[in-house]
N, C-alpha and C positions, 0 to 999 in steps of 0.2 A: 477248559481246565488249564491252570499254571505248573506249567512244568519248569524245573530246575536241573540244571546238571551239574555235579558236583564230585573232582576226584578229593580221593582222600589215601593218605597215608596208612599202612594197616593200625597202625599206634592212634590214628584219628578214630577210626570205628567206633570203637566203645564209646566214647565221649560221646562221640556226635548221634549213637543210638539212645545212649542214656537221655539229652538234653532235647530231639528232636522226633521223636518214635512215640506213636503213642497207641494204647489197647482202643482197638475197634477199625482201626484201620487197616487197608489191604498191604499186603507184605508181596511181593515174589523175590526170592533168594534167588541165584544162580553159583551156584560153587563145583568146583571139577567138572563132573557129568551130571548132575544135579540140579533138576528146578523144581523148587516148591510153593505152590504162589497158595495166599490163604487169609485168612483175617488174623492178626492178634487180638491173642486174649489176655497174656500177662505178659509182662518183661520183668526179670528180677534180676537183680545185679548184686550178689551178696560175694562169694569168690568169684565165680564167672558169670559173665551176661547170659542168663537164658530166657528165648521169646519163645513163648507158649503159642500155636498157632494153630486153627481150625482149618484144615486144609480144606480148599474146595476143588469140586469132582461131582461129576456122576456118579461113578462108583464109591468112591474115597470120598469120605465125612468124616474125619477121625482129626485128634488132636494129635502132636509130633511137639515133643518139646529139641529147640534146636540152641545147641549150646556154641555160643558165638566165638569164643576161644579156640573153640578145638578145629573151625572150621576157619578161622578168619586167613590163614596163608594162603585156600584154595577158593575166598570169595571172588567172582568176577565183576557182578554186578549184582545191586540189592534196589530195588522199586518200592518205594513209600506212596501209598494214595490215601489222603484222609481232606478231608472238607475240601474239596476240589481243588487240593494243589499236591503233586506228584514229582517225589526227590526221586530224582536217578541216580546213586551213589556206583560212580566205579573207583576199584581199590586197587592199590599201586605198591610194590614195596620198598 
């Protein structure tokens, strides 16, 4: 697998999810006390960025829409895996 690491300014984020993020690939967020790892299913970016995500779990099978604005001060790190190359994005402010 080709792995990337990549900081990013928080003003970078949206761009860089818009143009590089894509449905069908695995996600894991890390924000505050927060990890959510899962497949996306949508990104829509109409006022704010939200990645629609099928979380996976044993338990948990549920969809979580997570709105990238409201979270982006307290993102630490974000995991991109899609056709065997894996963006590690950490965000700086």
């Amino acid at each position: 697998m080709n792995t990337k690491h990549i900081t990013l300014k928080e003003k970078e984020l949206i761009p860089f999810i818009s143009e590089n993020f894509r449905e069908e690939a695995l996600l894991e967020i890390s924000y505050n006390r927060v990890f959510i790892p899962g497949k996306i299913l949508f990104i829509t970016h109409e006022d704010d960025m939200i990645i629609t995500v099928q979380l996976k779990g044993q338990l948990l099978n549920q969809t979580v829409d997570i709105n990238i604005n409201n979270i982006i001060k307290e993102v630490v790190e974000i995991r991109h895996t899609y056709n065997d190359e894996e963006l590690i994005l950490t965000i700086i402010d």
